[in-house]
BADRENLUM-238056 format. One record per residue (C-alpha): x, y, z; residue number from 1; residue in three letters. Coordinates in steps of 0.05 Angstrom, whole numbers, m for minus. Layout:
# residues N
((X Y Z) NUM "ALA")
...
//
This chain:
# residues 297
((0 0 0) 1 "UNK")
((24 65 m14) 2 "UNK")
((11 110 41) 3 "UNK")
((m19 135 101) 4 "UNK")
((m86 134 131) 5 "UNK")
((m85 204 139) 6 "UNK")
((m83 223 63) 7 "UNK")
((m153 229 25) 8 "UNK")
((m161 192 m42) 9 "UNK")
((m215 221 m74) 10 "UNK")
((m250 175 m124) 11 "UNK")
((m287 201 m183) 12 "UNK")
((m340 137 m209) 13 "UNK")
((m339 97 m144) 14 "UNK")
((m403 55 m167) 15 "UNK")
((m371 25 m230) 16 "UNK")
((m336 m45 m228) 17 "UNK")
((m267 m19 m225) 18 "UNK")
((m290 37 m173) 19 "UNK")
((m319 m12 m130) 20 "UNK")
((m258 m55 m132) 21 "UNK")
((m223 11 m122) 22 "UNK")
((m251 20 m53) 23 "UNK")
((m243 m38 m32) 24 "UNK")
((m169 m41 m43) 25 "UNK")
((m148 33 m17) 26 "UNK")
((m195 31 47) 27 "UNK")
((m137 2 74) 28 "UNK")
((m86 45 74) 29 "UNK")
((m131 110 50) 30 "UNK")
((m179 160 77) 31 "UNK")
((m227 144 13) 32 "UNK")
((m282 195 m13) 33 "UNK")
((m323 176 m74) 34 "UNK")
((m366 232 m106) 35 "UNK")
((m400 238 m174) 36 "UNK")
((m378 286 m215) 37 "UNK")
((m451 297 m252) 38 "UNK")
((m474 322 m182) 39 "UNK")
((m423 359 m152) 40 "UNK")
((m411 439 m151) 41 "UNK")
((m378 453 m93) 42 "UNK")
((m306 430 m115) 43 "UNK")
((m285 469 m46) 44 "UNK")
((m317 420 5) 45 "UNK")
((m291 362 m45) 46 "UNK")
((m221 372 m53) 47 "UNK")
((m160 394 m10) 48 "UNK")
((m99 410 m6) 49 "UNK")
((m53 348 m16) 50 "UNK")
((m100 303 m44) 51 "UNK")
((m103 242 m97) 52 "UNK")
((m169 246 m146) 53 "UNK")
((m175 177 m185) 54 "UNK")
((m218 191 m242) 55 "UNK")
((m256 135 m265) 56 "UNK")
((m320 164 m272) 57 "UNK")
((m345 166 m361) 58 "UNK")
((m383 122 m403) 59 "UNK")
((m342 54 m407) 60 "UNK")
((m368 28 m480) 61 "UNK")
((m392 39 m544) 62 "UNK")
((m465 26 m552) 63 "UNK")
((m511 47 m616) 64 "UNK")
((m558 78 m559) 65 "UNK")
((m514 125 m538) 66 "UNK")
((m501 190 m572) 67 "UNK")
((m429 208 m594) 68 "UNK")
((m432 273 m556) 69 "UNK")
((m442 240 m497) 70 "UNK")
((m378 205 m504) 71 "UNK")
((m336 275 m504) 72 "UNK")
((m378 312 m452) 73 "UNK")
((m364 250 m400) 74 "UNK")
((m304 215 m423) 75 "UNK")
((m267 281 m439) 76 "UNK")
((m297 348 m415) 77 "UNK")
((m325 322 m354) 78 "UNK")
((m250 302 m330) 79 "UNK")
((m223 361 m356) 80 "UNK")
((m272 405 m308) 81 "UNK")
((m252 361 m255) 82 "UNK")
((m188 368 m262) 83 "UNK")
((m185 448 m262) 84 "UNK")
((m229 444 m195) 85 "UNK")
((m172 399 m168) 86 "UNK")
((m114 443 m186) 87 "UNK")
((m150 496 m165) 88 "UNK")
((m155 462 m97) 89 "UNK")
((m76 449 m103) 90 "UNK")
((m96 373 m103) 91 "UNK")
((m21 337 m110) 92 "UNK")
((m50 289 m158) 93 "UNK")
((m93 265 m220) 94 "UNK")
((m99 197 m248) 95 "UNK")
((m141 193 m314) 96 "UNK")
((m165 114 m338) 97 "UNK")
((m166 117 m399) 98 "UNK")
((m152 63 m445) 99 "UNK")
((m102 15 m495) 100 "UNK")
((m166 26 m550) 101 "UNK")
((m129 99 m562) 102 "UNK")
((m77 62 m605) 103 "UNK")
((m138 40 m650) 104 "UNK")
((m167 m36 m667) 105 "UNK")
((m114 m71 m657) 106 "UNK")
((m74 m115 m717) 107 "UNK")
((m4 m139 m729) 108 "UNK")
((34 m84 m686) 109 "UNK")
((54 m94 m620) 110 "UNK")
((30 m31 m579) 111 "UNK")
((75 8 m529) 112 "UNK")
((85 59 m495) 113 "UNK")
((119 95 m553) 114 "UNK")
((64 82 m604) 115 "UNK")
((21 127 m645) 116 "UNK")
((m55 136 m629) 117 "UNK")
((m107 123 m676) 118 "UNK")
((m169 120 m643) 119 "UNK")
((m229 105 m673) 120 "UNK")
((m299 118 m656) 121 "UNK")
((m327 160 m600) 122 "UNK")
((m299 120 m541) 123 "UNK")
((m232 117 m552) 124 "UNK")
((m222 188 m587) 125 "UNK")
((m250 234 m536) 126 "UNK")
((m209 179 m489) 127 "UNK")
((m147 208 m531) 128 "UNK")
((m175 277 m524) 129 "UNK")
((m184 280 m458) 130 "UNK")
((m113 256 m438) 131 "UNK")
((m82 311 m485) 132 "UNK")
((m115 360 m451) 133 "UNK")
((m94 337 m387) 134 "UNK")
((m28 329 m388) 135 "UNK")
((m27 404 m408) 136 "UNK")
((m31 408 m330) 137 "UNK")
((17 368 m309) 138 "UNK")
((67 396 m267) 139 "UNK")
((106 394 m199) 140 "UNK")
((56 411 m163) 141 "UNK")
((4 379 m199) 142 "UNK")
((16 313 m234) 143 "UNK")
((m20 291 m276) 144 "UNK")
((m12 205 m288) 145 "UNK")
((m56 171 m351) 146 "UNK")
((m63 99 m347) 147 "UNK")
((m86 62 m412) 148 "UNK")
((m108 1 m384) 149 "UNK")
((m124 m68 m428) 150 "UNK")
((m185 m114 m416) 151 "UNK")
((m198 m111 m345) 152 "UNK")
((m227 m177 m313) 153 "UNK")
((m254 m198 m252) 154 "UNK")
((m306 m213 m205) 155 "UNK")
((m372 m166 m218) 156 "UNK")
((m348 m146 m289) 157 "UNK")
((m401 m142 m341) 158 "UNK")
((m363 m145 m411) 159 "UNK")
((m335 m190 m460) 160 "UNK")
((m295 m235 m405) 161 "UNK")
((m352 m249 m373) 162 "UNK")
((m397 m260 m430) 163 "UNK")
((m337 m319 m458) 164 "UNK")
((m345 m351 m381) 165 "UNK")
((m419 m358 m390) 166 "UNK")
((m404 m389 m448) 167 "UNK")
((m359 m442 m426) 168 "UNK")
((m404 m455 m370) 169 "UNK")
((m462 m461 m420) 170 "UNK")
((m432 m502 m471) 171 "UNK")
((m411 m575 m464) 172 "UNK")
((m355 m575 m521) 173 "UNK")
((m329 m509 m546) 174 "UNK")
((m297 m487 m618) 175 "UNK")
((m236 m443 m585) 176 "UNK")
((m173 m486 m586) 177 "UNK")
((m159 m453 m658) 178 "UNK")
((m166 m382 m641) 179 "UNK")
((m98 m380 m628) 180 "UNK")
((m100 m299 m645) 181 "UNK")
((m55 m263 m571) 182 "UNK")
((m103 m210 m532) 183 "UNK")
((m86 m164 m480) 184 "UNK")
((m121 m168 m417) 185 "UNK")
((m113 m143 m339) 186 "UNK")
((m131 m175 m276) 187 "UNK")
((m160 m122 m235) 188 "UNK")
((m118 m124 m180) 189 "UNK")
((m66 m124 m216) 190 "UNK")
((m88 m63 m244) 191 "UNK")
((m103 m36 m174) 192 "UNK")
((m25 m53 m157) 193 "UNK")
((m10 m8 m219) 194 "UNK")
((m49 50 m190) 195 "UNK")
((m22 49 m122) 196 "UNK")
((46 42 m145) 197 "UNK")
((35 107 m196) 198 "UNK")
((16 137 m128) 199 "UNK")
((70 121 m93) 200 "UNK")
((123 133 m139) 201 "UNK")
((78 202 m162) 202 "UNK")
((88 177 m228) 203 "UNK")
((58 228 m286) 204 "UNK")
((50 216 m352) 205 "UNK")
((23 150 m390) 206 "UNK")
((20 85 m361) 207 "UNK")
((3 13 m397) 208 "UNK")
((m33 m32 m354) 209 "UNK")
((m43 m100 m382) 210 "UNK")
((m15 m170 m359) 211 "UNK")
((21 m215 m411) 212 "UNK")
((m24 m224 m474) 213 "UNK")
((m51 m289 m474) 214 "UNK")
((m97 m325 m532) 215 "UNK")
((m173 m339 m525) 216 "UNK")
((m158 m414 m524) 217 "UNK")
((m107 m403 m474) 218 "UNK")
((m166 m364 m427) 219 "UNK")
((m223 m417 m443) 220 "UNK")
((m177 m476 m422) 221 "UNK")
((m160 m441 m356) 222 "UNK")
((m235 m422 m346) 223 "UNK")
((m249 m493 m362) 224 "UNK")
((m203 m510 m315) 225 "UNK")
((m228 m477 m254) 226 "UNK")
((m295 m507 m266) 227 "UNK")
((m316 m569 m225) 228 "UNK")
((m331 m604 m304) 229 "UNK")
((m285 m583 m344) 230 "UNK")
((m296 m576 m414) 231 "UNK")
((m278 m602 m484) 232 "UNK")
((m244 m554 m520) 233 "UNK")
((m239 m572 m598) 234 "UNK")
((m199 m545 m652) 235 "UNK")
((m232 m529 m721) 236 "UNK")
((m214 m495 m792) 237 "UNK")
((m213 m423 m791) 238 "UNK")
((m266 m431 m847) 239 "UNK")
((m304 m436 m782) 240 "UNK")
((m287 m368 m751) 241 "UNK")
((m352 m334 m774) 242 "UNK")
((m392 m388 m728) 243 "UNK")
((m358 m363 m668) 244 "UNK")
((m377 m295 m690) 245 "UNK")
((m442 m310 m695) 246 "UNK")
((m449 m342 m633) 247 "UNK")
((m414 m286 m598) 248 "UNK")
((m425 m219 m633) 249 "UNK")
((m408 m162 m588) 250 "UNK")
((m339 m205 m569) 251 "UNK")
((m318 m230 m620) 252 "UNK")
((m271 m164 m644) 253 "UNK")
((m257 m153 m565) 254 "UNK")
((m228 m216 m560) 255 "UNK")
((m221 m252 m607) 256 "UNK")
((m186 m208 m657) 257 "UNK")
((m108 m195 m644) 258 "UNK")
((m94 m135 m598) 259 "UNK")
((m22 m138 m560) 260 "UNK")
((4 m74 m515) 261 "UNK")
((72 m89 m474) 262 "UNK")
((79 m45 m417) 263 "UNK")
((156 m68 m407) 264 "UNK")
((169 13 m399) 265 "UNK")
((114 27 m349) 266 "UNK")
((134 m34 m309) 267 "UNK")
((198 m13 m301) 268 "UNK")
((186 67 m291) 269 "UNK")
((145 32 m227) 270 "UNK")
((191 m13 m204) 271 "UNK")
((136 m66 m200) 272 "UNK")
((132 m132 m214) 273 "UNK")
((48 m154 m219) 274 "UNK")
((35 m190 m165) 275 "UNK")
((m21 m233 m182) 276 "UNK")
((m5 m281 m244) 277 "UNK")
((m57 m305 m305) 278 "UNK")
((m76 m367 m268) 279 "UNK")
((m91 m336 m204) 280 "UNK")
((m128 m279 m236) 281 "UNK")
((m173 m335 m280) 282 "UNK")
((m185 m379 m215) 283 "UNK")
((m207 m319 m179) 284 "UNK")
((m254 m294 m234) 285 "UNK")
((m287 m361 m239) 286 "UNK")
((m292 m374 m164) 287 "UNK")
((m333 m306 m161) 288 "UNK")
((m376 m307 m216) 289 "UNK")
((m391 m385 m202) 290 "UNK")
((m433 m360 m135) 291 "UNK")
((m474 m310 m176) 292 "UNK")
((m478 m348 m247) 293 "UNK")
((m543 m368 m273) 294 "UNK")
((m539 m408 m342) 295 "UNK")
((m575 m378 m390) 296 "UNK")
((m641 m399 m414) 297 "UNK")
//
């Protein structure tokens, strides 16, 4: 843990998966205050001298419902406003989530922390917006630390890695063991360890957070694993491919498509070393969502 009881960590979007995980973590070692952002106007009461704000407050993913100005007045201005209040307030200071989907789709490239952004879509670009109008106020006395995280897993998530353990659970033999295509993807507390480290070492600038990439058929087998009847996993032609994306739409580019970041730089600029490995991270995942799962009917 990185500090004292008697420092305040301020935390913007306390009632989203990684916020609630986020409390959980730094009530340890923190004097935590969560606040939304949408509702608050006096920044006075909120912040003070000496504080940590960990925004993670914005609109997480894209959705056809959703209009793309929403995107920039959450993801982007709303931070940005935040920010200014906490500078204001000589907070000491500001950690923006944003996200590896700044680079773009993914594809061939292996993403760093030297790599050119091409974000597409509302999501990621007023993501890429927002952290270039941040670090405008990064300073001494007022740092300013983005972290780009990967796929974050783990218990009470609602996306795409939950969606593939439902499927495992569901299904008695699965088509995976020839989607052999590496991912990107964070354990949440090993995220978490990221963040407090950032804080500890009052690290600014941009951060990767991901764990080593691993392949769907890599996660299936471990989820499979975990499970008290494990699985048969199968291999079949790639001519086969557009079954799996039919069966899973809305995951099928978030995980199954080839997306690799290595955060070799941001590792080392934190002296860290993740403490929580891919096995552990899986085992955990599918110990939690096993008390809560209800198979699909």
């Amino acid at each position: 843990m990185s500090t004292s009881t008697f420092d305040t960590l301020v935390i913007c979007g306390a009632s989203g998966f990684i916020g609630r995980h986020a409390q959980q973590y730094f009530r340890a070692s923190w004097n935590v205050k969560s606040i939304t952002v949408r509702k608050t106007t006096n920044w006075i009461s909120i912040f003070h001298p000496g504080d940590t704000v960990l925004f993670l407050s914005g609109i997480a993913h894209q959705s056809k419902k959703i209009q793309p100005g929403l995107y920039f007045e959450i993801n982007r201005d709303r931070a940005w406003q935040t920010a200014i209040e906490a500078r204001k307030n000589k907070v000491r200071q500001f950690i923006y989530l944003s996200t590896v989907k700044v680079f773009g789709e993914g594809g061939i490239e292996n993403y760093d922390e030297n790599s050119a952004c091409h974000p597409e879509g509302p999501y990621a670009t007023s993501k890429w917006e927002a952290e270039q109008k941040l670090l405008t106020l990064n300073d001494p006395e007022f740092i300013v630390t983005i972290i780009r995280p990967a796929v974050v897993y783990g218990a009470g998530v609602k996306g795409n890695m939950r969606q593939l353990l439902q499927a495992v659970k569901k299904f008695p033999i699965l088509p995976f063991d020839h989607l052999t295509e590496l991912r990107s993807i964070i354990y949440i507390k090993n995220l978490l360890a990221i963040i407090d480290r950032s804080i500890e070492k009052k690290t600014s600038g941009i951060l990767l957070a991901t764990d080593e990439p691993r392949t769907v058929s890599e996660i299936v087998r471990e989820m499979s694993k975990n499970l008290q009847r494990p699985k048969k996993i199968l291999s079949f032609p790639r001519t086969m491919n557009p079954i799996v994306k039919y069966l899973f739409p809305k995951a099928y580019n978030r995980l199954f498509k080839r997306f690799v970041v290595n955060n070799d730089l941001s590792l080392e600029r934190l002296q860290l070393v993740l403490p929580y490995s891919f096995e552990t991270g899986i085992r955990e995942f599918v110990a939690s969502e096993s008390r809560s799962f209800t198979p699909p009917t």
